[in-house]
C-alpha positions as CSV (number, residue, x, y, z in Angstrom):
1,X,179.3,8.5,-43.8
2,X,181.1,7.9,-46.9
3,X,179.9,5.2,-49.5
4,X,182.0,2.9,-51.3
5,X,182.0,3.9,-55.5
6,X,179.4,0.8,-55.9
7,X,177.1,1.5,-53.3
8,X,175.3,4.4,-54.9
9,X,174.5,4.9,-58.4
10,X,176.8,7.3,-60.3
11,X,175.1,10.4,-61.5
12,X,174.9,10.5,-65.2
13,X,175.9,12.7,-68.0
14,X,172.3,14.2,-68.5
15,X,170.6,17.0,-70.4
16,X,174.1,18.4,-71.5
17,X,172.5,20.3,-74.6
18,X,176.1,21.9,-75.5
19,X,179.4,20.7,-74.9
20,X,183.3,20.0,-74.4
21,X,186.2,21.8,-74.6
22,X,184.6,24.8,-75.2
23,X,181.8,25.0,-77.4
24,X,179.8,27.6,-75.5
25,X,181.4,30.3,-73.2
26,X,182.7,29.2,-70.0
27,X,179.9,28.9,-67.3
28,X,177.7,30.2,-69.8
29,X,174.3,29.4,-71.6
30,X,174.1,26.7,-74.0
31,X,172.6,27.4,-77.3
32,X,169.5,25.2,-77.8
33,X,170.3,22.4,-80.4
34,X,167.0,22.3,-81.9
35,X,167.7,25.3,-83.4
36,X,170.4,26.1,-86.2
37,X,173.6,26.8,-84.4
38,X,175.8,27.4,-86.5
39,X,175.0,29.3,-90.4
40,X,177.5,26.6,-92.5
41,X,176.4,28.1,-95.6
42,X,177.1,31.6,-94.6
43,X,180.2,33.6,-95.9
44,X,182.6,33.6,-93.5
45,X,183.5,37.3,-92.5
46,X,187.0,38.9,-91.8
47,X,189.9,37.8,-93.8
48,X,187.6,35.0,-95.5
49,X,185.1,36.0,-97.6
50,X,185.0,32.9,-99.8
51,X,181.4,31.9,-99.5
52,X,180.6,28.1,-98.6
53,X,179.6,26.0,-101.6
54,X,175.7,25.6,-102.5
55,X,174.1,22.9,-100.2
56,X,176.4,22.8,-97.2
57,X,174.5,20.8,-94.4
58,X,173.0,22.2,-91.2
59,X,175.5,21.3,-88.3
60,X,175.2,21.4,-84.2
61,X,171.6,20.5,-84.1
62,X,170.2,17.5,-82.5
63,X,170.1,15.9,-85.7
64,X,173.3,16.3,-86.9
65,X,174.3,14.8,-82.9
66,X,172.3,11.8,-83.7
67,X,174.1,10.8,-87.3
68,X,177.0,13.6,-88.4
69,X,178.2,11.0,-90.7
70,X,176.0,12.2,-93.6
71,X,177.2,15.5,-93.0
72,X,180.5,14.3,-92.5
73,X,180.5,13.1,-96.1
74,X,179.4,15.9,-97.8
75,X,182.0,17.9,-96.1
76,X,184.7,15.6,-97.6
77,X,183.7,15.7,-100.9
78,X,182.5,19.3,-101.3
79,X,184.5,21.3,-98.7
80,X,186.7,19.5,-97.2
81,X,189.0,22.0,-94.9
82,X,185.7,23.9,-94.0
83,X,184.8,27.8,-92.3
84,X,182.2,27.4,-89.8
85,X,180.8,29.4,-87.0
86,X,180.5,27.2,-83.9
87,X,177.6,27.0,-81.2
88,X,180.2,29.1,-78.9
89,X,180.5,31.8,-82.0
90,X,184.0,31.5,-82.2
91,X,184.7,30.5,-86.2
92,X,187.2,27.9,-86.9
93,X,188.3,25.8,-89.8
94,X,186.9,21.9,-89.9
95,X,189.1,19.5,-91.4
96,X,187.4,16.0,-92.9
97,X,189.6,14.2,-94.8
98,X,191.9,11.6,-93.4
99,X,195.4,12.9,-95.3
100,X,194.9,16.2,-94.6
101,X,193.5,15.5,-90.9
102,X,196.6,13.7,-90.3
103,X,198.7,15.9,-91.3
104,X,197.0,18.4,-89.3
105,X,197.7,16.7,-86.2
106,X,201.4,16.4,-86.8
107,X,202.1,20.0,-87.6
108,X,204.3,22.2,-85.9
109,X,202.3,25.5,-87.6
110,X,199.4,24.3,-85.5
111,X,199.5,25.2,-81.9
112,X,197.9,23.9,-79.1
113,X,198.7,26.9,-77.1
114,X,195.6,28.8,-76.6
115,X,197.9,32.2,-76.9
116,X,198.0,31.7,-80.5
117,X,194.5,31.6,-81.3
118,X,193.8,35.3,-82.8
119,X,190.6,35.7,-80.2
120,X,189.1,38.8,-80.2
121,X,186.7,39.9,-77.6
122,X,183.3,37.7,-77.6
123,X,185.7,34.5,-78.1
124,X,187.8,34.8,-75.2
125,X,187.1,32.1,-72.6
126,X,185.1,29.8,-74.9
127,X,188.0,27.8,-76.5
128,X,188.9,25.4,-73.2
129,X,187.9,23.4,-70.3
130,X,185.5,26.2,-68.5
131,X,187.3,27.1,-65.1
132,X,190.7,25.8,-66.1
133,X,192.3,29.1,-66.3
134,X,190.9,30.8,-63.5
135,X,191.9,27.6,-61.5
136,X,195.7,27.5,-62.7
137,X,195.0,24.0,-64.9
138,X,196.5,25.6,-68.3
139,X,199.7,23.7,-67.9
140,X,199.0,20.6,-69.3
141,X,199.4,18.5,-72.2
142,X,196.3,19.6,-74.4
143,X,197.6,23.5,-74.2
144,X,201.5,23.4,-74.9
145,X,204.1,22.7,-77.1
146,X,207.5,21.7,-77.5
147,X,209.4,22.5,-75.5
148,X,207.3,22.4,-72.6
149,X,205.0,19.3,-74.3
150,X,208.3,17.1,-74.7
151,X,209.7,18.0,-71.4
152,X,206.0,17.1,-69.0
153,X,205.2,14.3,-71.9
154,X,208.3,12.4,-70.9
155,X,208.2,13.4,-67.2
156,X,204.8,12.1,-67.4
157,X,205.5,8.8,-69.1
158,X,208.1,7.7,-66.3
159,X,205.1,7.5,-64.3
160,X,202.4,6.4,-66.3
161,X,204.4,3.4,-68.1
162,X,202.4,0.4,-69.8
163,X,204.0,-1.9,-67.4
164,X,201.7,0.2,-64.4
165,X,198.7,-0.2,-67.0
166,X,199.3,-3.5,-67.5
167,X,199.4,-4.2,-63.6
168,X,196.4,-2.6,-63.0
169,X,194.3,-5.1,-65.1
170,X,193.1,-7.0,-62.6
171,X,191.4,-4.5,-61.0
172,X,190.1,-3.5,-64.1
173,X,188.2,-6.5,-64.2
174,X,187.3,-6.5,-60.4
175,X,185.5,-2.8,-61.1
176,X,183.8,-4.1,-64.1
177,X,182.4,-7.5,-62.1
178,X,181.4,-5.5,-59.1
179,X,179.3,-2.9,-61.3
180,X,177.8,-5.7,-63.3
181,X,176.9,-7.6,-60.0
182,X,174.7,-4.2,-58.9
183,X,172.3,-4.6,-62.1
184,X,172.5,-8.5,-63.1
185,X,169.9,-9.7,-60.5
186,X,167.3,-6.8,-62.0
187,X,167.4,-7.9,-65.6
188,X,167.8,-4.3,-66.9
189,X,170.3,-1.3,-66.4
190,X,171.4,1.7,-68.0
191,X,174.7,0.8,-69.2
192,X,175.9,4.3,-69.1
193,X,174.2,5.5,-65.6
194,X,175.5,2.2,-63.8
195,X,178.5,1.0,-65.7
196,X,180.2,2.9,-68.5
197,X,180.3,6.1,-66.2
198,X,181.3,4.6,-62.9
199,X,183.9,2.4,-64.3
200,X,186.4,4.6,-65.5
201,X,185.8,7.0,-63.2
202,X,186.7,5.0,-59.9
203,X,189.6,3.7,-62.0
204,X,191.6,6.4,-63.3
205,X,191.3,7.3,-59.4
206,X,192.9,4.0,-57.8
207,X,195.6,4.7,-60.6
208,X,196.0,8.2,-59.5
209,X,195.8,7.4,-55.9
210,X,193.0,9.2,-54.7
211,X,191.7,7.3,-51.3
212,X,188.7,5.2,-51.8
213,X,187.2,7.5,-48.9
214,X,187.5,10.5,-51.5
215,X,186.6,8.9,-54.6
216,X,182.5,9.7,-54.6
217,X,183.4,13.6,-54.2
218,X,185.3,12.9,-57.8
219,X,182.7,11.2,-59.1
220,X,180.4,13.9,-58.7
221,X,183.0,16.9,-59.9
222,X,183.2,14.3,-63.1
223,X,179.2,14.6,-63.2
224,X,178.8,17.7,-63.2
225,X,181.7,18.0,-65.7
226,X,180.3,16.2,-68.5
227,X,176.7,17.3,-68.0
228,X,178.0,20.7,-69.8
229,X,174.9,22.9,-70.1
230,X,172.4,20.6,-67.8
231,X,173.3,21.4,-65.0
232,X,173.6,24.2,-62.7
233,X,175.4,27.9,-64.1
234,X,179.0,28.0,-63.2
235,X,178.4,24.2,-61.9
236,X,182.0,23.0,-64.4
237,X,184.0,25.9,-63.2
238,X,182.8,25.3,-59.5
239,X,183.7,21.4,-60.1
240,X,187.0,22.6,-61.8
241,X,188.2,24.7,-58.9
242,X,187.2,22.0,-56.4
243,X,188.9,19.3,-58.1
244,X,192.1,21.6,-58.3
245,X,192.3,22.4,-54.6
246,X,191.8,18.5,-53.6
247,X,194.7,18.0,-56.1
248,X,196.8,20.4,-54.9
249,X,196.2,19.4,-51.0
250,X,196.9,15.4,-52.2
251,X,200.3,16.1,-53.9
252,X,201.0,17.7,-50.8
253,X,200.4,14.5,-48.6
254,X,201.7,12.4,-51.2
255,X,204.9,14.7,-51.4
256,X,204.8,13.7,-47.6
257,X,204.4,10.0,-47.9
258,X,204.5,8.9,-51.5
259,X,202.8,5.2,-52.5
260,X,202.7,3.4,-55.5
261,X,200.3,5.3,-57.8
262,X,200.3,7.7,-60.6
263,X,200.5,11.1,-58.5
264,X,203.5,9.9,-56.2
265,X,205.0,8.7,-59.7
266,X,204.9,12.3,-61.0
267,X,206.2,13.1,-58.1
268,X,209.4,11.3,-57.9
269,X,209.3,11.9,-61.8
270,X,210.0,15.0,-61.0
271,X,212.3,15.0,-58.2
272,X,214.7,13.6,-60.1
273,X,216.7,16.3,-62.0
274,X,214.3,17.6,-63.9
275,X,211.5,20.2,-62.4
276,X,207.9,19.6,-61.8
277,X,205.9,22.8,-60.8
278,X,203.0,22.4,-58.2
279,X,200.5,23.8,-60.7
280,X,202.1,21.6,-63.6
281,X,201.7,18.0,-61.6
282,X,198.4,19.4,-60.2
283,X,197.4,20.5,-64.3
284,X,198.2,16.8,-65.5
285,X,196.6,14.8,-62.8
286,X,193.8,16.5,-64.1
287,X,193.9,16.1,-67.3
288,X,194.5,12.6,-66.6
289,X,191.6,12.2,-64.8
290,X,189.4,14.2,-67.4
291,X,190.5,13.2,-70.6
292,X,190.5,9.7,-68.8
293,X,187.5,9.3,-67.9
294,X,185.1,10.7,-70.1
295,X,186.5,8.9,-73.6
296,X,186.2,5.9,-71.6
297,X,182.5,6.4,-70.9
298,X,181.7,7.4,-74.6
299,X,183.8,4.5,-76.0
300,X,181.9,2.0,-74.0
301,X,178.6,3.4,-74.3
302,X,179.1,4.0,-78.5
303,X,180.4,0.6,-78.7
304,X,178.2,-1.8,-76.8
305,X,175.4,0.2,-79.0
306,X,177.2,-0.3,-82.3
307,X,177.2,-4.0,-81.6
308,X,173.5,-4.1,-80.6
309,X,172.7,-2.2,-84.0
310,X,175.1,-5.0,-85.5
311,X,174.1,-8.4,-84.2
312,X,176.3,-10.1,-87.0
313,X,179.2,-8.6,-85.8
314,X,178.3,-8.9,-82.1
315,X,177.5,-12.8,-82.6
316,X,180.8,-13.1,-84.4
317,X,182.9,-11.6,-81.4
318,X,180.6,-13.4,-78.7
319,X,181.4,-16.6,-80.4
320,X,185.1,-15.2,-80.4
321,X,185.3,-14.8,-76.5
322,X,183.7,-18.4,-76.0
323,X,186.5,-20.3,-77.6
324,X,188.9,-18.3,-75.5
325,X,190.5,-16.0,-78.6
326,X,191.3,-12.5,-77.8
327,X,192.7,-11.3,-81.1
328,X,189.2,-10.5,-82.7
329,X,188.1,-8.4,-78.8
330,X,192.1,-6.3,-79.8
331,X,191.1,-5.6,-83.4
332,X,187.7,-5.2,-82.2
333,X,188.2,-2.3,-80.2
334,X,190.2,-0.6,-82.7
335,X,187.2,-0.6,-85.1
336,X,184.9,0.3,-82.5
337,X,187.1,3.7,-82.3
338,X,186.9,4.3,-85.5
339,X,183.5,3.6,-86.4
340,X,181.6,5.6,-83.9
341,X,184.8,6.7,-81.6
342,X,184.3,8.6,-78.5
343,X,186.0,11.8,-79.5
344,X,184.4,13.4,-82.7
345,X,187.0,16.4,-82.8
346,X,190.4,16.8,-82.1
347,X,191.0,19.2,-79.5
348,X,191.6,23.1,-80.0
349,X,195.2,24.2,-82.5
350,X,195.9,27.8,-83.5
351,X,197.7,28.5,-86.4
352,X,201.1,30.2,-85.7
353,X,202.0,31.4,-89.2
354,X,199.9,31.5,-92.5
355,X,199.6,27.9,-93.6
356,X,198.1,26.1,-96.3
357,X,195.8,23.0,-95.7
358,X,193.8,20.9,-98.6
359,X,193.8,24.0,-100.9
360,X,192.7,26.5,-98.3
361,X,194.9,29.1,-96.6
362,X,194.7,29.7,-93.2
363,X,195.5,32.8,-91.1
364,X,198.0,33.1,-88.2
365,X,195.6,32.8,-85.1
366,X,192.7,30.9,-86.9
367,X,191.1,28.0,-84.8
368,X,191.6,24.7,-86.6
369,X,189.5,21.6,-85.7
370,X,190.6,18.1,-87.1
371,X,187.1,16.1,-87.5
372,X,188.5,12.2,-86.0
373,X,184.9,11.2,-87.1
374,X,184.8,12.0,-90.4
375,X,188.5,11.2,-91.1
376,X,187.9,8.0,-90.0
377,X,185.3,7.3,-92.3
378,X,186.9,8.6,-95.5
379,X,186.7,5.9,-98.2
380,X,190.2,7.2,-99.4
381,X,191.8,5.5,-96.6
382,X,189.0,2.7,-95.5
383,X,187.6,0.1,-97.3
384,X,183.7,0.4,-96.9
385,X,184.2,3.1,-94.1
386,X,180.4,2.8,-93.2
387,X,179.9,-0.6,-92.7
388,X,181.8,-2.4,-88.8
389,X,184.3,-4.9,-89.5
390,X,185.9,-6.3,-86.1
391,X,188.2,-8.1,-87.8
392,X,189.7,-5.0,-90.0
393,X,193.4,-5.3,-90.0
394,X,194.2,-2.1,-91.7
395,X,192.9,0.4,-89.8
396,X,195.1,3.2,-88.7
397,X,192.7,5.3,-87.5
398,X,193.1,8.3,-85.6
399,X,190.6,7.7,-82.8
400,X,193.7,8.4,-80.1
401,X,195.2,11.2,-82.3
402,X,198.5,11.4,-84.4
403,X,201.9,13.1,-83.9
404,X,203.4,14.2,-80.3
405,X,200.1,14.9,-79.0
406,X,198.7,10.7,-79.1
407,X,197.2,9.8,-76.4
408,X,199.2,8.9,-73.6
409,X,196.5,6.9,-72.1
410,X,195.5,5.0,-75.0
411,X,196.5,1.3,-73.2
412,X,194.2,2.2,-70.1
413,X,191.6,3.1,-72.5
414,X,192.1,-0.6,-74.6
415,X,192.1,-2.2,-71.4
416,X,189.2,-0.7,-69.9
417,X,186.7,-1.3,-73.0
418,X,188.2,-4.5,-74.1
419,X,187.5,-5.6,-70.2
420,X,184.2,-3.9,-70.5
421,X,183.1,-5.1,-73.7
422,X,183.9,-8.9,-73.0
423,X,182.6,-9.0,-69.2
424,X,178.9,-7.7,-70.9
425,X,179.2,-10.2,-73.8
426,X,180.0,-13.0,-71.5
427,X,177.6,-11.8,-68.4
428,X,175.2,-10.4,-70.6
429,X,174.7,-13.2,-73.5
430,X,170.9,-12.0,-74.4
431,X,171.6,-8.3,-74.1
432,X,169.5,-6.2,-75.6
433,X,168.4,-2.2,-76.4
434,X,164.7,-1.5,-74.3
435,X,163.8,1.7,-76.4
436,X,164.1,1.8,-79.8
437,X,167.4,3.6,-81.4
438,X,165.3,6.8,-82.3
439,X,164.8,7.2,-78.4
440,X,168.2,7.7,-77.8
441,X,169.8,11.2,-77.2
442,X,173.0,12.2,-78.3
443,X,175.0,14.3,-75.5
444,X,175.4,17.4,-77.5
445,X,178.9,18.4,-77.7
446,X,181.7,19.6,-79.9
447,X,184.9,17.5,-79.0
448,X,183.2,14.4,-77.5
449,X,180.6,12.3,-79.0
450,X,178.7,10.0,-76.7
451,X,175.3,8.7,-75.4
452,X,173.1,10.1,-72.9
453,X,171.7,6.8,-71.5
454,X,171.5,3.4,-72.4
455,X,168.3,1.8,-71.5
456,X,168.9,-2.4,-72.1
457,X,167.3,-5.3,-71.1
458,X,168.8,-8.9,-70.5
459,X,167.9,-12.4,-69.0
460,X,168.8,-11.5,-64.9
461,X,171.8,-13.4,-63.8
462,X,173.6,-14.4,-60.5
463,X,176.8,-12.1,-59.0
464,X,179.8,-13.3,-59.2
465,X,181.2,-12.4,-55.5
466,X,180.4,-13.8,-52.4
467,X,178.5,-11.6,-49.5
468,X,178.7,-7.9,-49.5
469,X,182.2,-7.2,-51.0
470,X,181.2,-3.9,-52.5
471,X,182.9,-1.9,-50.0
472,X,186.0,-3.0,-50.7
473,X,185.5,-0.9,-53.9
């Protein structure tokens, strides 16, 4: 019997010690983050033997995934374009500060083709989505360039317009209702157990067009994915290869009777004078789905818990939403991402060519890492970068990237945390944290950055539906 996506509690992102995008090998072990993972203050062999100023923090232990910002900081002023060893032991280059981040981003010597990284033997595997090449996934728009990258970005865009965001809204808000009905009447939750993980995840699959009957076999494949190291060996390469055969086998019945969704939109995208490989629409539906989902969880979850810690700035947008505005909620969100954003570190680029970046010269085939979360805290571009200001105005951050590689789904991200965000305030008035912050635990990743669980408490409330509508979900 199949359950409708409300009927039974999502399964969290738990006990992922180590994390995203590749900071430990494929399928393989997680190095423990209570101990040092990664020797900062080490030379760095090779080609670089330019040892790491005196003092460099400790990074990749559970204390640096509770607060980097410190770190963060120091890394700025003292070495700001910075050799590290990761968790993984694949060494890479860590870039802090917001000119030089942004410039990273936008540079053509910087690849995102994992055939340019140098990678000798021990790092091979350990720099991407574990199971992605073994499952033909490679093709999509986190791994290529131009001109591949311009040719599937704008194939891609025809079907995944802000006009099809935009409609999708009110379902938005129909998923967030319908998961806050399931916990209001209890007078606690964990927001990221029973709403922040569940919402995006059943959404970016009614805009893909994956059947409602199918949708709980992607919500565990999502599980598994962003548990990383807690859960069963080779469980994210065995979700990975599942979730590619189910894409494979729907393009084929949409191919056969398209609808109005994302998928069928590829689809005829594609059909239309330009070519659109199996393995290529297959590679960005799920990349879509991933890089979907997962941001989405971490931007809720990091924000509602930055406004608890701020009650100032949570009373100021509450009071906001109650006289009907919406601009401080737009600006809001913006500040939310860069303040505590749900991605810490850009995703993987390789140096083609010996380049120079904030004083330090880089080898062809060096891994380089822009650090969002520290870029978007350097007081060089932000006023008081520390503090949350809602109602900042200039605030370029780089929370969805910079250059031809921004995020395509930035709108369905704004629309599903602004939607989120307001529905708690307004539901939720007395909401309220049920541990105290130092109970908390950090997921432990490399690229994402996002809470474990969410424990709050709240005055119980009524649902807003009538009868059992949850299987319409």
């Amino acid at each position: 019997m199949n359950h409708s996506p409300a009927d039974r509690p999502a399964d969290p992102p738990t006990d992922g010690p180590a994390g995203d995008f590749g900071d430990r090998p494929a399928d393989g072990p997680a190095a423990h983050p209570g101990s040092r993972l990664a020797d900062s203050s080490a030379a760095a062999p090779g080609d670089h033997p330019a040892a790491c100023p005196v003092g460099a923090p400790e990074l990749f232990t559970w204390e640096f995934a509770t607060d980097p910002y410190p770190a963060y900081a120091w890394l700025r002023e003292h070495s700001p374009v910075h050799r590290t060893a990761l968790p993984s032991g694949v060494e890479a280059w860590l870039v802090t500060r917001y000119a030089d981040a942004r410039q990273a981003l936008a540079d053509g010597r910087l690849s995102k083709n994992p055939a340019h990284h140098a990678e000798p033997a021990h790092a091979k595997g350990k720099t991407g989505i574990p199971g992605e090449r073994k499952a033909e996934l490679m093709t999509h728009l986190l791994n290529i360039d131009p001109p591949d990258h311009t040719r599937l970005r704008r194939l891609v865009s025809k079907a995944f317009t802000p006009r099809r965001v935009a409609a999708f809204a009110p379902r938005v808000q129909e998923l967030t209702d319908h998961l806050i009905d399931r916990f209001i009447a209890e007078g606690k939750a964990d927001l990221i157990h029973d709403f922040a993980f569940p919402l995006p995840i059943y959404a970016i699959c009614d805009l893909l067009g994956v059947p409602r009957e199918d949708q709980d076999d992607f919500r565990d494949w999502a599980g598994m994915m962003i548990r990383h190291g807690g859960g069963p060996r080779g469980g994210v390469a065995r979700s990975v290869k599942k979730m590619r055969g189910y894409l494979a086998e729907l393009i084929h019945r949409k191919r056969e009777n398209p609808g109005d969704d994302l998928i069928s939109g590829l689809i005829r995208a594609g059909d239309h004078g330009e070519h659109l490989a199996e393995n290529e629409a297959a590679a960005m539906a799920f990349i879509l789905l991933f890089a979907g989902f997962e941001t989405t969880v971490n931007l809720i979850g990091n924000g509602v818990y930055a406004l608890l810690r701020n009650p100032a700035q949570r009373e100021r947008l509450h009071l906001s939403l109650d006289a009907g505005e919406s601009g401080l909620l737009e600006t809001g969100i913006e500040e939310l991402l860069r303040y505590d954003g749900p991605v810490e570190l850009a995703t993987w680029r390789f140096a083609t060519e010996p380049l120079t970046l904030g004083g330090q010269d880089i080898a062809a085939g060096d891994p380089v890492l822009v650090v969002l979360a520290a870029a978007d805290r350097d007081p060089e571009r932000f006023e008081n970068p520390d503090a949350l200001d809602l109602a900042r105005r200039d605030n370029q951050h780089l929370g969805y990237g910079h250059g031809i590689h921004y995020c395509l789904g930035a709108p369905l991200a704004r629309l599903e945390g602004q939607t989120a965000l307001a529905m708690l305030l307004r539901r939720l008035p007395d909401l309220r944290l049920a541990v105290e912050p130092t109970d908390l635990r950090w997921r432990g990743g490399l690229i994402m950055r996002g809470l474990r669980t969410l424990p709050v408490e709240f005055t119980p409330g009524v649902t807003t539906t009538q009868g059992d509508t949850l299987s319409t979900l």
